[in-house]
N, C-alpha and C positions, 0 to 999 in steps of 0.2 A: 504494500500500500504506500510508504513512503518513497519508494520510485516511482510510483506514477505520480504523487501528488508532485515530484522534484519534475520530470518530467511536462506536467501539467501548468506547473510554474514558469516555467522557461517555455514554452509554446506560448501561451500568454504575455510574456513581457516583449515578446520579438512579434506582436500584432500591430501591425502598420498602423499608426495614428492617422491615417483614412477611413480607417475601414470602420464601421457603426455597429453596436448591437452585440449579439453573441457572436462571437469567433466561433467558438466551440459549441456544437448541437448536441452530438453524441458521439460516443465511444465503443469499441466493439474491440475485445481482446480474444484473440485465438492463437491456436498453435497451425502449422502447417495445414494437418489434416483434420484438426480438431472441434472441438462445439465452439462457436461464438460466443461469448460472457460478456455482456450489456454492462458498462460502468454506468452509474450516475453522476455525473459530470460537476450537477450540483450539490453533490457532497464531497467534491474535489475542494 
């Protein structure tokens, strides 16, 4: 959980001060072959 929120941090501070709104909608973490696992972005 703390590398994604590190992660989550640094995709957010490198958001083009153009751009309006949410950057980030949603999250989807898998493995190669694996299930999708939905983050909540806003409990990031």
């Amino acid at each position: 959980v703390e590398n994604f929120k590190a992660f989550h941090d640094v995709i957010a501070k490198a958001k083009p001060a153009t751009v309006k709104g949410t950057y980030i909608t949603n999250l989807t973490i898998t493995t190669t072959q694996g299930v999708g696992i939905k983050v909540d972005v806003n409990s990031l």
